[in-house]
C-alpha positions as CSV (number, residue, x, y, z in Angstrom):
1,X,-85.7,-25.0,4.1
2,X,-83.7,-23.0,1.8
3,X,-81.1,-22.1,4.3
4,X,-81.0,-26.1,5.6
5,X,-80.0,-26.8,1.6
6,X,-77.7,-24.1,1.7
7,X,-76.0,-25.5,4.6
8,X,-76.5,-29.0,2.7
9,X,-75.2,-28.5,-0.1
10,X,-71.9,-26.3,1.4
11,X,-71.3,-29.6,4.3
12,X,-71.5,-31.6,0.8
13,X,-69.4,-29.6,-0.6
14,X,-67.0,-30.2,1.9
15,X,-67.4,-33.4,1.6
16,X,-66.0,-33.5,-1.1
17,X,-63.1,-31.0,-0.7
18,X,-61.8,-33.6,2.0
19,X,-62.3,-36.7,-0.4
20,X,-59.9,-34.7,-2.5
21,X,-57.3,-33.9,-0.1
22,X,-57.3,-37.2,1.2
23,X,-56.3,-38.8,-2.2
24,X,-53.6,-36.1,-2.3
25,X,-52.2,-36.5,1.0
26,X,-49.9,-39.5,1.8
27,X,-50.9,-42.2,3.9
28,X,-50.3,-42.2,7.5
29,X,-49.1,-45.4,9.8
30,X,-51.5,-46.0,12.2
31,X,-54.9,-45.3,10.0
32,X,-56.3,-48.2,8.7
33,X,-56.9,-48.9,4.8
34,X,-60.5,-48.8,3.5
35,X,-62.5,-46.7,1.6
36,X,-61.7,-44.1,-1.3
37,X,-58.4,-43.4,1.1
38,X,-57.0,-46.9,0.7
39,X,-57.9,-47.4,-3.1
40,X,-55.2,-43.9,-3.5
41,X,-52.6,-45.4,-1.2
42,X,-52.5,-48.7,-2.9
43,X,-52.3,-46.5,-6.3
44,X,-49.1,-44.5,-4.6
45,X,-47.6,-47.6,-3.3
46,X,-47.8,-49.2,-7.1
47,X,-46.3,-46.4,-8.3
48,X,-43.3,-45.7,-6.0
49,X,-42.4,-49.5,-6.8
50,X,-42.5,-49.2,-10.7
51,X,-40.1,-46.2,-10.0
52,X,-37.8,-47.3,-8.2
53,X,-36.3,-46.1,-4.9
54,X,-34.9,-42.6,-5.9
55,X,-33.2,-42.2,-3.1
56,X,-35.5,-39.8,-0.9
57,X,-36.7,-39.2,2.4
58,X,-40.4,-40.2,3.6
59,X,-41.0,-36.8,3.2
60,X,-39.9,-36.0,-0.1
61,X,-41.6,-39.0,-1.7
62,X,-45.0,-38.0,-3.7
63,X,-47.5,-40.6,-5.5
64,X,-46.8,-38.6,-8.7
65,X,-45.4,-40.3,-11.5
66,X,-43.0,-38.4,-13.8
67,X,-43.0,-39.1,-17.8
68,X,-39.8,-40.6,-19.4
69,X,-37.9,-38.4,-21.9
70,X,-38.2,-39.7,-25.3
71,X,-34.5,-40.3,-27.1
72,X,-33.4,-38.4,-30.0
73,X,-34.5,-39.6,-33.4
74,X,-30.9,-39.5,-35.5
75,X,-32.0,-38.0,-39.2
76,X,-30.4,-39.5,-42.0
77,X,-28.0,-38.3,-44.5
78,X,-29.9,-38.1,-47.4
79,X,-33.1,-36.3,-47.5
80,X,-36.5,-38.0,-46.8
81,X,-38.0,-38.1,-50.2
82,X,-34.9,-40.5,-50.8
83,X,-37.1,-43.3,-48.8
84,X,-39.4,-44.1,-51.5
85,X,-39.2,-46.0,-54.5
86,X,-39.1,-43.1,-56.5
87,X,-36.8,-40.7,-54.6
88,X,-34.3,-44.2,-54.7
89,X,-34.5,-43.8,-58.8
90,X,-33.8,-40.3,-58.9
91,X,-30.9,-40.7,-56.5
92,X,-29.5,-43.8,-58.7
93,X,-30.1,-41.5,-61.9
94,X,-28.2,-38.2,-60.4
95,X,-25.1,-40.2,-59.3
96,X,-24.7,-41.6,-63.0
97,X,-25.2,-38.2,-64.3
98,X,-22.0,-37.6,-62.0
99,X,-20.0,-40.3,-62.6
100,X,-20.6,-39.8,-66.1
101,X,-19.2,-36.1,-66.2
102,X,-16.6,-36.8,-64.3
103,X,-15.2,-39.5,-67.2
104,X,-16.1,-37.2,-69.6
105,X,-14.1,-34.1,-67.9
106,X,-11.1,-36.9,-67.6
107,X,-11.1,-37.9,-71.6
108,X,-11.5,-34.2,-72.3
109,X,-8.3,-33.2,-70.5
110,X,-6.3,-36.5,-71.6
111,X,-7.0,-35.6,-75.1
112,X,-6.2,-32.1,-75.1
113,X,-3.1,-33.1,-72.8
114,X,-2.1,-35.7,-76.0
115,X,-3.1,-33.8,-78.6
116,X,-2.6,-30.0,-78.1
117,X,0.9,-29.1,-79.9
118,X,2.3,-27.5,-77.0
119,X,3.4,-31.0,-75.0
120,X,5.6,-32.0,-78.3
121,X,9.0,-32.2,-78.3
122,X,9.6,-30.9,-81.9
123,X,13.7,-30.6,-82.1
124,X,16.7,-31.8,-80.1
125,X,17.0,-28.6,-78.9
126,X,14.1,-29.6,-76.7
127,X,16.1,-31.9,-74.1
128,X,18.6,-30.3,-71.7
129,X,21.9,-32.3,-71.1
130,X,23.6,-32.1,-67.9
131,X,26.5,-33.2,-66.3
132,X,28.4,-35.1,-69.0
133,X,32.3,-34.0,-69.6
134,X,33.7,-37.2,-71.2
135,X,30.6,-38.0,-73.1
136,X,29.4,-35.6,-75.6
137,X,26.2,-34.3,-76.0
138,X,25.1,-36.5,-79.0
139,X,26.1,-39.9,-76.7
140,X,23.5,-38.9,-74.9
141,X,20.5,-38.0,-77.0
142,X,21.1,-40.7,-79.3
143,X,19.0,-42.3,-76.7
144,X,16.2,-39.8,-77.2
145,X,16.2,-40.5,-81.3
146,X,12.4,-42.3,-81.1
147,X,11.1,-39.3,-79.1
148,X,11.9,-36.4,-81.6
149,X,8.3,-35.3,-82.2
150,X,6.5,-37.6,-79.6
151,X,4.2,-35.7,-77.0
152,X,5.7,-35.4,-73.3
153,X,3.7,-37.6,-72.0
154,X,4.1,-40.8,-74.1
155,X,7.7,-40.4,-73.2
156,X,8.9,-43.5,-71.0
157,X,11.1,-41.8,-68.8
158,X,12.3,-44.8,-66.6
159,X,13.2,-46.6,-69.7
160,X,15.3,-44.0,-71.3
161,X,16.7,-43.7,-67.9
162,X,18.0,-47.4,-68.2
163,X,19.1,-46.6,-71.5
164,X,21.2,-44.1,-70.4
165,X,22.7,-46.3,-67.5
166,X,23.6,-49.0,-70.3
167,X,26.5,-46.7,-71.9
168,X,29.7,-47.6,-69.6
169,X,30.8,-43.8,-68.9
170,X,27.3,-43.3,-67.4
171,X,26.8,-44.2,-63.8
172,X,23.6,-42.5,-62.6
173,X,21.0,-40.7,-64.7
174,X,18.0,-38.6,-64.0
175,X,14.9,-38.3,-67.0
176,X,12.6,-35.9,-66.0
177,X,9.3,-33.5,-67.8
178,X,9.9,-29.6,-67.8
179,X,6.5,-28.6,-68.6
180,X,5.0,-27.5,-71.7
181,X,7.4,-29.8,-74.2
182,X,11.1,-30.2,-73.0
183,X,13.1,-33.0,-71.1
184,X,16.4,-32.3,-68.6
185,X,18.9,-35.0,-68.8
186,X,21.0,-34.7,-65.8
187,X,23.8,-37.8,-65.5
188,X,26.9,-39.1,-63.1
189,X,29.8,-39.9,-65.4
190,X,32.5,-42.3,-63.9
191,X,35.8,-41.3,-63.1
192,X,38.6,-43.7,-64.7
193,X,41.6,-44.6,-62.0
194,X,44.3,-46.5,-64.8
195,X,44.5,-47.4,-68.0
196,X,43.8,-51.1,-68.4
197,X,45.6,-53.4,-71.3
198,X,42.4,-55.3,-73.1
199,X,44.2,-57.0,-76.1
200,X,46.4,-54.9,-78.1
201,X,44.5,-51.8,-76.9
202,X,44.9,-49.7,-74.0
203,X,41.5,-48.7,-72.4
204,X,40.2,-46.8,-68.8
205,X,38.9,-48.2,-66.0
206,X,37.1,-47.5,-63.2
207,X,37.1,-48.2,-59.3
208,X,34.9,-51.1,-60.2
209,X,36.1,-52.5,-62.6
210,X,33.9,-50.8,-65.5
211,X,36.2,-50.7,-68.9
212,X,35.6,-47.5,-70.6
213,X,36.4,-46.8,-73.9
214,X,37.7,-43.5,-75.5
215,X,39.5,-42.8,-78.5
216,X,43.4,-42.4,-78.3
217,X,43.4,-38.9,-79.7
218,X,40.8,-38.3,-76.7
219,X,42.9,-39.6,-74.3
220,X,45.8,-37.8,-75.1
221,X,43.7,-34.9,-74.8
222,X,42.8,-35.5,-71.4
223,X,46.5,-36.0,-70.3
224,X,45.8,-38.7,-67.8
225,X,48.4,-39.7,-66.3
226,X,47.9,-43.5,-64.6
227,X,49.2,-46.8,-64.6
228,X,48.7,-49.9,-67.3
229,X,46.5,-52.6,-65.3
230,X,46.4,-56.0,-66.2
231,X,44.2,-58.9,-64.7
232,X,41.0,-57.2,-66.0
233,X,39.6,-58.9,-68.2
234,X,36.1,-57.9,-70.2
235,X,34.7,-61.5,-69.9
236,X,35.2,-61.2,-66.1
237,X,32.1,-60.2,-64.5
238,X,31.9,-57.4,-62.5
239,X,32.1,-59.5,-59.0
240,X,36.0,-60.4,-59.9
241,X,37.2,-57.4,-61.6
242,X,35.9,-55.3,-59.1
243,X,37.4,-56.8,-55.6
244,X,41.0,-56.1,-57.8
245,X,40.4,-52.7,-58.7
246,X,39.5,-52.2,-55.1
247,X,43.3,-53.9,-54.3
248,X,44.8,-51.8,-56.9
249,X,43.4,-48.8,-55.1
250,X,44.8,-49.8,-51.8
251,X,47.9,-50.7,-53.3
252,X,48.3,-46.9,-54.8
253,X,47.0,-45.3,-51.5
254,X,49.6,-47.5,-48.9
255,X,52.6,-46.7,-51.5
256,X,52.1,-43.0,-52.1
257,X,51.5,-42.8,-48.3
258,X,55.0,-41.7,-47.4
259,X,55.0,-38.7,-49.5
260,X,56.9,-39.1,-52.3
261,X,54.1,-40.0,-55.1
262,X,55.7,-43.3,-56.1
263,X,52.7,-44.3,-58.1
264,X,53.6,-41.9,-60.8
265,X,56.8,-43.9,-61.8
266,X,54.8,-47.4,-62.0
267,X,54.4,-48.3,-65.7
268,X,52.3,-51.4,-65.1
269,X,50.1,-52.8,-62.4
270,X,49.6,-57.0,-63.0
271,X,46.7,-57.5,-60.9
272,X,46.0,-61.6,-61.9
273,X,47.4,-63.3,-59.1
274,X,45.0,-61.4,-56.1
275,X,47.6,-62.4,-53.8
276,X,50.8,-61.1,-55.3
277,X,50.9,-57.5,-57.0
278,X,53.4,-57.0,-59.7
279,X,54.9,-54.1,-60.6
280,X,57.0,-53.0,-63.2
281,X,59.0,-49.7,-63.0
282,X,62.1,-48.2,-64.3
283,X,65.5,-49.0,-63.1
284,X,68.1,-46.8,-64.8
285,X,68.1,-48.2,-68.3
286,X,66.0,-51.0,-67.6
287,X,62.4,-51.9,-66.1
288,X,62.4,-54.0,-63.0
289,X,59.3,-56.2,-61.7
290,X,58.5,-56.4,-58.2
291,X,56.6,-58.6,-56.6
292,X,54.7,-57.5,-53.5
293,X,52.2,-60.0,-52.4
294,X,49.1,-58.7,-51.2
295,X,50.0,-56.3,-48.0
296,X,53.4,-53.9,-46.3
297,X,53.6,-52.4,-50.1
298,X,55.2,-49.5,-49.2
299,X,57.7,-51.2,-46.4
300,X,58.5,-53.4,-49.0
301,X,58.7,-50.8,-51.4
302,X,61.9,-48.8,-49.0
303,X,63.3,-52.1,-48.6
304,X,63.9,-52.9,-52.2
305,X,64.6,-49.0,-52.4
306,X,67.5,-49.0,-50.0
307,X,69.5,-52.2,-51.4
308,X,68.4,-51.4,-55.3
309,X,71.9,-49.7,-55.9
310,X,73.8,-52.4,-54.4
311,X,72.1,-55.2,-56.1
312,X,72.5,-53.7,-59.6
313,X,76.2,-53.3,-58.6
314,X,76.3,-56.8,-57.7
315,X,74.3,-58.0,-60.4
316,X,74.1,-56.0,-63.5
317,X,71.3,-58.1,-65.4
318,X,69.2,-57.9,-62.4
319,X,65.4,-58.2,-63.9
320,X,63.1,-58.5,-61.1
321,X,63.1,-58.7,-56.8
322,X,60.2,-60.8,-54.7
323,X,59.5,-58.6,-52.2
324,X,56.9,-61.1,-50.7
325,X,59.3,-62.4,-47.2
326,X,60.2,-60.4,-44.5
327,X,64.1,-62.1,-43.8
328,X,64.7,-62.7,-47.7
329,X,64.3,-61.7,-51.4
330,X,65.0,-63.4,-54.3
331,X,66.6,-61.6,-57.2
332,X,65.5,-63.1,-60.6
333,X,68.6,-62.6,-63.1
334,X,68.3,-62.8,-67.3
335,X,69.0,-65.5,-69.0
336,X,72.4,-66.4,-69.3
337,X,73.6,-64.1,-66.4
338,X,74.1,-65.5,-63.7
339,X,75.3,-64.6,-60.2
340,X,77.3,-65.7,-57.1
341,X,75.5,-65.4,-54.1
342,X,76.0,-62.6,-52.0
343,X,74.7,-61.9,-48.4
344,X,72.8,-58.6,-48.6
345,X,74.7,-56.0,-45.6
346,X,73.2,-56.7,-42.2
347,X,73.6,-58.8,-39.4
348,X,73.1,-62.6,-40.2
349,X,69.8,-63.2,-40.1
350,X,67.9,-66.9,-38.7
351,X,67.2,-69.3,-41.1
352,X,65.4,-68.6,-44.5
353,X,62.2,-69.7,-45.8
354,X,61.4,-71.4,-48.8
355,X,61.8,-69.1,-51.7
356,X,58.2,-68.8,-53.2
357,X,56.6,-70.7,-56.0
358,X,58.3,-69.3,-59.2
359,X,55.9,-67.9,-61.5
360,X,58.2,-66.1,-64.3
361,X,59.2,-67.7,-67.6
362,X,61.8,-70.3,-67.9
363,X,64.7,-67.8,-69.2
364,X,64.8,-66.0,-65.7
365,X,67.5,-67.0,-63.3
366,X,66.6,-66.6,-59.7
367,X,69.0,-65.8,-56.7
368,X,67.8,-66.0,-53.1
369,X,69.9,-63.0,-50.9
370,X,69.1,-62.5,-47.0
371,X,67.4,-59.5,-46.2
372,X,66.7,-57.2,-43.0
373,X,64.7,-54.1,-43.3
374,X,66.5,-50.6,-43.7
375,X,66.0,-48.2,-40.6
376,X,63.7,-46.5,-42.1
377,X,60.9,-49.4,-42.7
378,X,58.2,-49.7,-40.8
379,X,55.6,-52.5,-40.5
């Protein structure tokens, strides 16, 4: 008997030992389903279906099922104990304490900054000047009068920099802080081109039309040498007098172009009729006024140059020669001297035009005389 439990209880435990293996072991084709062995396929089969095909063979597949990997829990920036009601209050109270410090280190250094002696700009001796030659140094800080004693810092530079701009000889100025307490004033004077005739006064003016005003002892200190402009008015605003300075510039370049500096024996420049430059310059013992409309100056110019002797033979009151047509010119005579008219030497030339509009005073006698250019115009 003990030996037949023996043997018993080993074939049950074998029994067993197959149940288990059988659960393990995949399902085969041809066996049917019952049993303990079909309750572990059917659990296999659910499983491989909630998978998913996973792309492997027969062989490879197992009835295990494989746990999912949890995703990563992002932490916060601010520390847990910030989730409560109380960590939120300390949180609120620390960033005032903050923000409070950081206006109080602000005010602290804004007052020292407007208070501490060192920023002040105690004497004139404080602000550099730069750059002026025709101003002197006191046109320029009389801008500066309200700041004598005034910190740095309440300084307003772009205003005193308008200021500056306002005084005619200044074109372009720079304000700017040299730290602790001084100022550097650098500024672009404007360079005067001819003397321009405002009233009984003779004044300076510039290449856009800017009068500038200097005293004559000053001027004749400077030994400029230019011509008297008229035309340019004060009242004029800067759009008219500038597009006539800008003539009277080209009028001087195109002249002096041939090398002989003829600019430095004009007296006077009339600039009010845009189309028609006058000029007045000397003629032996007398000034003559040419008229050379508003282009060919300087062919013009050699033109009246080569015939000037021969006319003031001809005509020994001449006063003035329009210069303005190519196959003419028209003399203008004095008063009460008039002349016979005489060609000028040269073939004959075609039929003359119109002499122009007269625009000198009654007295003046005017003489039209054909014209050709001398060999050496150009134009």
């Amino acid at each position: 008997m003990p030996k037949t439990d023996a043997s018993t209880s080993r074939g049950a435990s074998f029994v067993d030992d197959d149940t288990d293996e059988a659960f393990l072991r995949p399902a085969s084709q041809g066996r049917s389903r019952s049993g303990p062995e079909s309750r572990a396929d059917r659990i296999a089969e659910k499983a491989v279906e909630s998978v998913g095909d996973t792309g492997l063979t027969a062989r490879d597949e197992q009835p295990f099922l494989r746990t999912r990997r949890r995703p990563p829990v992002r932490q916060g920036l601010l520390p847990g104990w910030t989730r409560n009601r109380w960590g939120k209050i300390g949180l609120l109270v620390a960033g005032l304490a903050l923000a409070g410090g950081i206006v109080w280190v602000v005010l602290a250094v804004r007052n020292f900054l407007d208070n501490d002696p060192h920023f002040r700009i105690d004497t004139a001796a404080s602000i550099q000047t730069v750059g002026n030659s025709q101003l002197t140094r006191d046109d320029l800080l009389s801008v500066f009068g309200a700041d004598i004693g005034r910190n740095i810092f309440f300084i307003p530079l772009a205003t005193r920099r308008a200021e500056l701009e306002r005084i005619p000889w200044v074109e372009h100025a720079t304000v700017m802080r040299i730290l602790p307490n001084q100022l550097r004033v650098a500024v672009r004077e404007r360079t005067p081109i001819a003397f321009v005739r405002v009233g009984e006064q003779v004044k300076l003016v510039d290449a856009e039309g800017v009068i500038l005003d200097m005293p004559p002892a000053m001027i004749a200190a400077r030994h400029f040498s230019f011509p008297v402009v008229t035309g340019i008015n004060p009242g004029d605003p800067l759009s008219v007098r500038t597009p006539r300075m800008k003539l009277y510039q080209r009028f001087i370049a195109e002249i002096d172009s041939g090398g002989q500096k003829v600019s430095s024996d004009l007296s006077e420049i009339d600039l009010s009729d845009p189309e028609d430059v006058r000029a007045t310059l000397p003629a032996g013992a007398s000034d003559m006024l040419l008229h050379f409309g508003d282009e060919k100056f300087l062919e013009r110019y050699r033109t009246y140059q080569a015939h000037l002797a021969e006319w003031q033979q001809q005509y020994p009151h001449l006063a003035g020669v329009d210069l303005r047509y190519d196959t003419q010119v028209v003399l203008k005579m004095a008063d009460g001297h008039a002349a016979d008219s005489v060609p000028a030497p040269g073939p004959e030339p075609a039929a003359s035009a119109p002499a122009p509009k007269s625009t000198e005073p009654a007295n003046v006698r005017r003489h039209v005389l054909p014209v050709h250019k001398h060999p050496g115009a150009t134009g």
